[in-house]
N, CA, C and O atoms as a GROMACS GRO file, in nm:
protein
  392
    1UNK      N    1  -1.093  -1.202   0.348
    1UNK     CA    2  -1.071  -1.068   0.296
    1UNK      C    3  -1.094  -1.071   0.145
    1UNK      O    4  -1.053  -1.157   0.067
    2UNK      N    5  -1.168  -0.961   0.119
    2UNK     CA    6  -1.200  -0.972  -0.026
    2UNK      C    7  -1.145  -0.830  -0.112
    2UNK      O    8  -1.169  -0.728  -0.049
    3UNK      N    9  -1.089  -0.812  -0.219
    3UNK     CA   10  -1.068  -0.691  -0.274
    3UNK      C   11  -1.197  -0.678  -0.406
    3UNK      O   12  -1.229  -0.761  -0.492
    4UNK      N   13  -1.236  -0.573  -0.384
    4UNK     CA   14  -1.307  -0.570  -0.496
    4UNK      C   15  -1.279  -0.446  -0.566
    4UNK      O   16  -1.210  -0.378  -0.490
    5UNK      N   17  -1.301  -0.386  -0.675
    5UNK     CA   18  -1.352  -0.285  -0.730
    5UNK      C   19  -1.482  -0.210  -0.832
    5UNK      O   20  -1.576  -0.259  -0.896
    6UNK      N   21  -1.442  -0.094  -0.811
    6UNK     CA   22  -1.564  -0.034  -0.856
    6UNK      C   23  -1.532   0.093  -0.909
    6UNK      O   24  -1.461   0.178  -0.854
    7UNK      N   25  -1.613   0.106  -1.064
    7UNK     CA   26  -1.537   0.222  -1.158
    7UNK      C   27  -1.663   0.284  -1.209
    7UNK      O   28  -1.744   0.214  -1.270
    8UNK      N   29  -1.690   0.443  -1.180
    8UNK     CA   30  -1.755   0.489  -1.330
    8UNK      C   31  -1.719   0.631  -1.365
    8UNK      O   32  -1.630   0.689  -1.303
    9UNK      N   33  -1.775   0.679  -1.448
    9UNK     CA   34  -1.688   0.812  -1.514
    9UNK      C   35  -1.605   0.847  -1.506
    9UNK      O   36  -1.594   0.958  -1.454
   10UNK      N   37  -1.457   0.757  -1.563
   10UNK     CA   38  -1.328   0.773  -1.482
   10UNK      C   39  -1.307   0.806  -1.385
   10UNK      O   40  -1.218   0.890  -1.376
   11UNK      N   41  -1.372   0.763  -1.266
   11UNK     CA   42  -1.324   0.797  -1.111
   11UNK      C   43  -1.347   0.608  -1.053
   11UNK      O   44  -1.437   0.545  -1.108
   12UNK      N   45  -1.286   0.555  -0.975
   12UNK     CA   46  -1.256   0.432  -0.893
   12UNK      C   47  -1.234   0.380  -0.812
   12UNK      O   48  -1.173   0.462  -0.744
   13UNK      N   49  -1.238   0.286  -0.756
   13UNK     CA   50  -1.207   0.265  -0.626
   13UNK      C   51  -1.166   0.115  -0.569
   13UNK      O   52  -1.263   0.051  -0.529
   14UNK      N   53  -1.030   0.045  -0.559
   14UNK     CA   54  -1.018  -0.085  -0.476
   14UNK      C   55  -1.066  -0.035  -0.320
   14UNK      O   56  -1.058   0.069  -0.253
   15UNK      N   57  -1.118  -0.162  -0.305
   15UNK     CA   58  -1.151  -0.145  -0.168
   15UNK      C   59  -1.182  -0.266  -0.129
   15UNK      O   60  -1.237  -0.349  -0.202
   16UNK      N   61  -1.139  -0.289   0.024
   16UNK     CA   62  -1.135  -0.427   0.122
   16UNK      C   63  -1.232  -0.456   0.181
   16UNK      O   64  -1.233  -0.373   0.272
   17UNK      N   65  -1.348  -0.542   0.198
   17UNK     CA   66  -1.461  -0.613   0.302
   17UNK      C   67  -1.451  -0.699   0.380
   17UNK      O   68  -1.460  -0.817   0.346
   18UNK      N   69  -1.429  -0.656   0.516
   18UNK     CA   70  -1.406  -0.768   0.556
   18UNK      C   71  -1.580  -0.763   0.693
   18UNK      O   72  -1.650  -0.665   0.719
   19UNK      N   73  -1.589  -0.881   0.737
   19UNK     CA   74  -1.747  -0.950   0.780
   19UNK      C   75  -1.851  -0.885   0.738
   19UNK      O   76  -1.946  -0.908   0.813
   20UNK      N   77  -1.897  -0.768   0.600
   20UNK     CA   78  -1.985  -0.684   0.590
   20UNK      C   79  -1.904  -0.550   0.608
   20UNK      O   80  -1.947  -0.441   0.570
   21UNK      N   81  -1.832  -0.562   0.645
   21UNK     CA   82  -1.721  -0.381   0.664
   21UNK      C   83  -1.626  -0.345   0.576
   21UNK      O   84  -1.528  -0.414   0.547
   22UNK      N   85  -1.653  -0.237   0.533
   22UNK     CA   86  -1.518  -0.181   0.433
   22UNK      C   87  -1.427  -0.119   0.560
   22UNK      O   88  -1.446  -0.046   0.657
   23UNK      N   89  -1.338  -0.178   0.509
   23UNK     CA   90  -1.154  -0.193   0.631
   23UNK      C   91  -1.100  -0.087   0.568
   23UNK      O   92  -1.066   0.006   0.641
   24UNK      N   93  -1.081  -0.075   0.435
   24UNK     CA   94  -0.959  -0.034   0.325
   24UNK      C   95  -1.020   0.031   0.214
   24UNK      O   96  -1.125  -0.015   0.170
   25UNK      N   97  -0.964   0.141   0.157
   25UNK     CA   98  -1.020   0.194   0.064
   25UNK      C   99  -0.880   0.320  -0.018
   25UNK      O  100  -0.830   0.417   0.038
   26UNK      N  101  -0.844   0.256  -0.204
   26UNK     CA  102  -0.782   0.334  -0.265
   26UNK      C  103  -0.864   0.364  -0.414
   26UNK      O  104  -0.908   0.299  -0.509
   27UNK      N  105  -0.855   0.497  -0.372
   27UNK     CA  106  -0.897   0.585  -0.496
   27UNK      C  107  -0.845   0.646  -0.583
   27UNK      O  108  -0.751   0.721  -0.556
   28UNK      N  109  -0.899   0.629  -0.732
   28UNK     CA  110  -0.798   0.697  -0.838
   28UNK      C  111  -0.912   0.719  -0.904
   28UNK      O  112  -1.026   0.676  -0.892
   29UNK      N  113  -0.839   0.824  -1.004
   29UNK     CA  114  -0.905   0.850  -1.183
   29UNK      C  115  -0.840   0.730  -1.265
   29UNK      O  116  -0.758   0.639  -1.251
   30UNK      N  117  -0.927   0.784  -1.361
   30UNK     CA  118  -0.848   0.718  -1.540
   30UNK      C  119  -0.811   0.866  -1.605
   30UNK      O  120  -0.896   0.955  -1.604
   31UNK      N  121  -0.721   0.880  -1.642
   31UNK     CA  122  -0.708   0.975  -1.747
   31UNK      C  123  -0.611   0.896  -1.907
   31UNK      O  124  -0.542   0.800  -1.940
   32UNK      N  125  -0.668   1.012  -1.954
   32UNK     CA  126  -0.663   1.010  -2.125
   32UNK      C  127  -0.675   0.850  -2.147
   32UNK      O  128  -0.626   0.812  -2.253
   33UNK      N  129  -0.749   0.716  -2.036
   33UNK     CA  130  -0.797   0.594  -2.112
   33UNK      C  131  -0.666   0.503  -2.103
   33UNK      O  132  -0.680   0.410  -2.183
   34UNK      N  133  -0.570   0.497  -2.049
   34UNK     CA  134  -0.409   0.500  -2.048
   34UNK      C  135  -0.356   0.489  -1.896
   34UNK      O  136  -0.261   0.413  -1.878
   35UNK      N  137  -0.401   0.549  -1.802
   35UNK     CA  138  -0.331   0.603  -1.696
   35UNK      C  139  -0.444   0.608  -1.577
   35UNK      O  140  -0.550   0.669  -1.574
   36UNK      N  141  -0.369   0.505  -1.459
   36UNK     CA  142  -0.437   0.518  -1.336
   36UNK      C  143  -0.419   0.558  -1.248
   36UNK      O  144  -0.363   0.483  -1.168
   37UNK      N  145  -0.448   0.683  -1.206
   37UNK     CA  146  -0.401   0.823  -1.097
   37UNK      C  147  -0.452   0.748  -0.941
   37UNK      O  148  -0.569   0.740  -0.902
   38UNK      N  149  -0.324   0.698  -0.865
   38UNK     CA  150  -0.425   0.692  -0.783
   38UNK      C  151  -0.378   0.787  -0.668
   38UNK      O  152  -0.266   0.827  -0.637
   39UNK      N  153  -0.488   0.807  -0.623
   39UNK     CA  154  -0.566   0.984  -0.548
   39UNK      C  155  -0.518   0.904  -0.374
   39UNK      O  156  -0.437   0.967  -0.307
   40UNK      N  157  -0.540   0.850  -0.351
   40UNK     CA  158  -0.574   0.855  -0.204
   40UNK      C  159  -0.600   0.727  -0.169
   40UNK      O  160  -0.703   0.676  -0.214
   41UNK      N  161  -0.493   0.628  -0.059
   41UNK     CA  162  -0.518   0.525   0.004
   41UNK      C  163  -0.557   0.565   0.195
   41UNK      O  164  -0.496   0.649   0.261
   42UNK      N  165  -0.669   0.478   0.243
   42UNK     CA  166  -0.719   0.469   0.352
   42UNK      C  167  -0.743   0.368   0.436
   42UNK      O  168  -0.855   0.321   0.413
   43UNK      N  169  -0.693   0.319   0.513
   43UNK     CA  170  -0.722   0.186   0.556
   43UNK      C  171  -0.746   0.245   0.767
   43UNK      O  172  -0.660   0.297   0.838
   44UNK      N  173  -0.887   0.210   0.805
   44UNK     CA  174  -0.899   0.173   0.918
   44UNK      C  175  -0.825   0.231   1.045
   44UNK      O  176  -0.764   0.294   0.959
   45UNK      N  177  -0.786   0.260   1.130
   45UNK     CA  178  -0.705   0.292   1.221
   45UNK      C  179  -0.696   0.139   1.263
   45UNK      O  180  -0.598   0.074   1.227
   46UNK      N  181  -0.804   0.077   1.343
   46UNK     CA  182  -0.782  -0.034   1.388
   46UNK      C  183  -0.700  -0.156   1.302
   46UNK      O  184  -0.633  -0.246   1.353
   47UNK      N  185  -0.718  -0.139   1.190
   47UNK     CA  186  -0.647  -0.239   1.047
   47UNK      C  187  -0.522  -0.184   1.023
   47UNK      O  188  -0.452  -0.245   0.942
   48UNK      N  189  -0.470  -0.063   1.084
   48UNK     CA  190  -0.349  -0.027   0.990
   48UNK      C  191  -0.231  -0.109   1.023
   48UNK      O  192  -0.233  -0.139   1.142
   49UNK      N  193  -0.132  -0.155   0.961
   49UNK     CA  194  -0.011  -0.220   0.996
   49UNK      C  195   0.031  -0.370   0.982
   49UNK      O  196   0.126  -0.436   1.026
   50UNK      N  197  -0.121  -0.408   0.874
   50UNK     CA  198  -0.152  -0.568   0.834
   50UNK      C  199  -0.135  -0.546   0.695
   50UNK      O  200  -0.153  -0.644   0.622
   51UNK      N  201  -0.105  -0.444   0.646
   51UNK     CA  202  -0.022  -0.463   0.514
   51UNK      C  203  -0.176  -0.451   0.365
   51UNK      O  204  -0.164  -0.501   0.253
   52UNK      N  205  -0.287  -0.382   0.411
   52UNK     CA  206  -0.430  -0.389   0.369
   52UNK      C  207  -0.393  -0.292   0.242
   52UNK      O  208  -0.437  -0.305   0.128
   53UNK      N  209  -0.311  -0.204   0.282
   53UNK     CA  210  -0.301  -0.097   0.190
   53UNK      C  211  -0.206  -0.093   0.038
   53UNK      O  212  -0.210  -0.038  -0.072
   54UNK      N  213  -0.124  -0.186   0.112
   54UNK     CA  214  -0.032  -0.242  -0.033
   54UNK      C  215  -0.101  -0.328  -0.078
   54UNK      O  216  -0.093  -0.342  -0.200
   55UNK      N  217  -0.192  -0.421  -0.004
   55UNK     CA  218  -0.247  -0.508  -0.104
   55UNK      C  219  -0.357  -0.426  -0.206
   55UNK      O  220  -0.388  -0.460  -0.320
   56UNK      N  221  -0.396  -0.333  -0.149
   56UNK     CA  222  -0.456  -0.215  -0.255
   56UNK      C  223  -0.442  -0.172  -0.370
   56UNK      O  224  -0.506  -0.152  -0.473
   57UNK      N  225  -0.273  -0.157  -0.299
   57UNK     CA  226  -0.173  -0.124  -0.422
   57UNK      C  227  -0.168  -0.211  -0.547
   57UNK      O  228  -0.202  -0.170  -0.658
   58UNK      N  229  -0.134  -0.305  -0.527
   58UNK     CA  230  -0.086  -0.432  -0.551
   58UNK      C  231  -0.194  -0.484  -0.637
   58UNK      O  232  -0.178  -0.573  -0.720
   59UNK      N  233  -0.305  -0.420  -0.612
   59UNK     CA  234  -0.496  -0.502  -0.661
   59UNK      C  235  -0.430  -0.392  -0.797
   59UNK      O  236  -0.390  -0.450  -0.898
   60UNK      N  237  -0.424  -0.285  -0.793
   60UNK     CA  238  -0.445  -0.145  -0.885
   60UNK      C  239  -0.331  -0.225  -0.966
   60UNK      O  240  -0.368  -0.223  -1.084
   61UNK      N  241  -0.194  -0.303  -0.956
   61UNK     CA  242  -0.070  -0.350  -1.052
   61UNK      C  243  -0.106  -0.445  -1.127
   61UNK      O  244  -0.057  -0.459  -1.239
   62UNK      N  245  -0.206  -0.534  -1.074
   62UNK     CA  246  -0.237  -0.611  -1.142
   62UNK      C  247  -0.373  -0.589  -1.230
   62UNK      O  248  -0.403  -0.657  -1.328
   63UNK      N  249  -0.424  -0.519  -1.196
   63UNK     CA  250  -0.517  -0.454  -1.280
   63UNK      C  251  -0.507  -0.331  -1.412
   63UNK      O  252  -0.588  -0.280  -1.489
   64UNK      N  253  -0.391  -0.321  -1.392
   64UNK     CA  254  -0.306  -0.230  -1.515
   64UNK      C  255  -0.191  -0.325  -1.583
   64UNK      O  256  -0.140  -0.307  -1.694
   65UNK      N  257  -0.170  -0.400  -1.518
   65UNK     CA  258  -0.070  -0.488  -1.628
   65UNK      C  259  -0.188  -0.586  -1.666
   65UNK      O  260  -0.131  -0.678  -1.724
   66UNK      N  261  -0.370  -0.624  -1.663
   66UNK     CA  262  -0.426  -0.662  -1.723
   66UNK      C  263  -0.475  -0.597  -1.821
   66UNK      O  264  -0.516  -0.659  -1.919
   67UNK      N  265  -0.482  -0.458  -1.815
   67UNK     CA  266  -0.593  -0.378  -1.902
   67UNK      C  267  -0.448  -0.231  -1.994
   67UNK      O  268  -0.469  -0.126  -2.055
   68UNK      N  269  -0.311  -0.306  -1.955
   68UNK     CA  270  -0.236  -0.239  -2.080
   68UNK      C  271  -0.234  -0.104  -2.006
   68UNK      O  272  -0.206  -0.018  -2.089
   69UNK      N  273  -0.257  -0.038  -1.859
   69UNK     CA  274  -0.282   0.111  -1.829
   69UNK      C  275  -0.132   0.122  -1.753
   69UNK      O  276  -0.100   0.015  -1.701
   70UNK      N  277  -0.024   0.240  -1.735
   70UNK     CA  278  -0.009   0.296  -1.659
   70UNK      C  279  -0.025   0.312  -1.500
   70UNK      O  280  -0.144   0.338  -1.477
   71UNK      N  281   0.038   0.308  -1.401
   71UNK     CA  282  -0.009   0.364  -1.294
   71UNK      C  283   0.065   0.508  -1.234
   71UNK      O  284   0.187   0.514  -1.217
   72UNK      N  285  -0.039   0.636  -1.203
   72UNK     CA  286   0.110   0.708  -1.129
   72UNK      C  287   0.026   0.745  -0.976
   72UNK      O  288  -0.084   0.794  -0.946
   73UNK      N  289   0.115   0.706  -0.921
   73UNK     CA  290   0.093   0.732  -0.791
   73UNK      C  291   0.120   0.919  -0.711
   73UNK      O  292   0.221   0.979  -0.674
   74UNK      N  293   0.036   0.940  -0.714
   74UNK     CA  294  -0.002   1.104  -0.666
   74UNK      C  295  -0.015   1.046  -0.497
   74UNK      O  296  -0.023   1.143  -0.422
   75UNK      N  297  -0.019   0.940  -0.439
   75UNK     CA  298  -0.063   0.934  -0.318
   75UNK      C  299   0.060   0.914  -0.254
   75UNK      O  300   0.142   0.849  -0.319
   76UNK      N  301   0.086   0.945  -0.168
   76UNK     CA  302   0.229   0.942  -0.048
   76UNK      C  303   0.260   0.804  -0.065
   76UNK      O  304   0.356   0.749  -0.119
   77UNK      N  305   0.140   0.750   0.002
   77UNK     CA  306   0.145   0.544   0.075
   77UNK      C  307   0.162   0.508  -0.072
   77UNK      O  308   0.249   0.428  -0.104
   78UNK      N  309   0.081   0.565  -0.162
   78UNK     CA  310   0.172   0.483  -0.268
   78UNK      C  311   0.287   0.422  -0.385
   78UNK      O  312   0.330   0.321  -0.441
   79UNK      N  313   0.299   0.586  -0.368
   79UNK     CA  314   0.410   0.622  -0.438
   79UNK      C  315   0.552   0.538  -0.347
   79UNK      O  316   0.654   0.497  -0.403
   80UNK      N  317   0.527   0.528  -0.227
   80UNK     CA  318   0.659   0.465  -0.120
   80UNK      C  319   0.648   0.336  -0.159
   80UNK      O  320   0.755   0.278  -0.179
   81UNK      N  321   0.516   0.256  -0.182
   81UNK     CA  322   0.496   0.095  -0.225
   81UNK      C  323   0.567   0.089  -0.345
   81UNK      O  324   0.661   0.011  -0.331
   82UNK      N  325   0.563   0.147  -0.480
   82UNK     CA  326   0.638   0.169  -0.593
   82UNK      C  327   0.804   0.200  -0.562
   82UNK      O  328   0.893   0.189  -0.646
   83UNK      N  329   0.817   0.235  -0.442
   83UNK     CA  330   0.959   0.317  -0.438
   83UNK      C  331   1.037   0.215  -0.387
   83UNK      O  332   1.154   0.202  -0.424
   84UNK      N  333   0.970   0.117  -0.280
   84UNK     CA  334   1.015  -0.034  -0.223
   84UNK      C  335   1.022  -0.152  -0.332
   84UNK      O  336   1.072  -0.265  -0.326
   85UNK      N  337   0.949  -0.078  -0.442
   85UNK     CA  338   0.922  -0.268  -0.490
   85UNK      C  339   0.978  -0.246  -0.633
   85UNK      O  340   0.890  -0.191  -0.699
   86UNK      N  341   1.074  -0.264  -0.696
   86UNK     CA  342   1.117  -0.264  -0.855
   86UNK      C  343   1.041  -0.360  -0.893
   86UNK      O  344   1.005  -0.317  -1.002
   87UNK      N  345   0.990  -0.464  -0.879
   87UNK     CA  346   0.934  -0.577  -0.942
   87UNK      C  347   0.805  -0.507  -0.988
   87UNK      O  348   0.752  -0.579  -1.073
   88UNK      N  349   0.710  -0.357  -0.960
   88UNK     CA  350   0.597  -0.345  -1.022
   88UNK      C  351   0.628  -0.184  -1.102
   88UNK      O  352   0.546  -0.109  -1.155
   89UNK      N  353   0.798  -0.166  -1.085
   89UNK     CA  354   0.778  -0.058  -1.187
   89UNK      C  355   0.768  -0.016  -1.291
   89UNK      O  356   0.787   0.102  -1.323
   90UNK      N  357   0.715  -0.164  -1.404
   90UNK     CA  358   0.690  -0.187  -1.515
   90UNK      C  359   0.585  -0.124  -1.544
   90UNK      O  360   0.565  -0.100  -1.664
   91UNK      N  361   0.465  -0.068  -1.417
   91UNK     CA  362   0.354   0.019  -1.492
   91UNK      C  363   0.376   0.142  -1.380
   91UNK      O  364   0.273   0.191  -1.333
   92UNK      N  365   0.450   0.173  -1.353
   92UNK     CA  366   0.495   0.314  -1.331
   92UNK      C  367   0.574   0.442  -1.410
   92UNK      O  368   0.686   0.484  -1.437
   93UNK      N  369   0.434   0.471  -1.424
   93UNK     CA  370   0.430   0.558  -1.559
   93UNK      C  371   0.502   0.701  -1.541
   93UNK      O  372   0.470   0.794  -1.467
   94UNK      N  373   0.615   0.687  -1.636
   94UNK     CA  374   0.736   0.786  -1.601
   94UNK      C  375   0.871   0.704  -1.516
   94UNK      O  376   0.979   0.762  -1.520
   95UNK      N  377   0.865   0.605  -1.461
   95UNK     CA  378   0.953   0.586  -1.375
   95UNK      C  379   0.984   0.389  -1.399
   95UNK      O  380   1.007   0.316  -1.303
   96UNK      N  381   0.977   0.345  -1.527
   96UNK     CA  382   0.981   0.248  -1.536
   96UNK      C  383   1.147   0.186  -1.553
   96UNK      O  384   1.244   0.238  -1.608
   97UNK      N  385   1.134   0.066  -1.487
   97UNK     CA  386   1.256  -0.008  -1.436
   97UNK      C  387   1.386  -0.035  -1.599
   97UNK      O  388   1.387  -0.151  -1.641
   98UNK      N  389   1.424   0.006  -1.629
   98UNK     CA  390   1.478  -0.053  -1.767
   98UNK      C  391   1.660  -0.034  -1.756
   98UNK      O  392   1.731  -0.071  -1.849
   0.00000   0.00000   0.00000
């Protein structure tokens, strides 16, 4: 399983490959250069319930505690991953652990 991403004109996307197939797919903006909106997680019918989608999540936490951004979760699935886990609400922007 591979996560990769892919960004241009502030719009983005983690997303999962697995044998040649995208499984998984979460989408966000950038706004004001600061802040990573993410829009919408999707993972598979056949894949759902292997945990593809937090690792999504999880790709987007570590990719904002590399690049100094914010995350706010506008998406249901993800906003609940943030709501389970205090350990990543350090870039949950508005709602940080202190």
């Amino acid at each position: 399983m591979d996560i990769q991403r892919r960004e241009e004109n502030n719009k983005g996307r983690f997303f999962i490959q697995e044998n040649g197939t995208e499984t998984a797919e979460m989408i966000y903006s950038v706004r004001n250069g600061k802040e990573i909106v993410i829009e919408s997680t999707e993972v598979d019918k056949e894949k759902r319930g292997q945990g593809l989608g937090k690792k999504l999540v999880m790709a987007s936490v570590d990719y904002a505690r590399n690049n100094d951004l914010q995350i706010i979760p506008a998406c249901p699935f993800a906003e609940a991953v943030f709501e389970k886990n205090d350990n990543i609400r350090d870039v949950w922007e508005g709602k940080n652990a202190n």
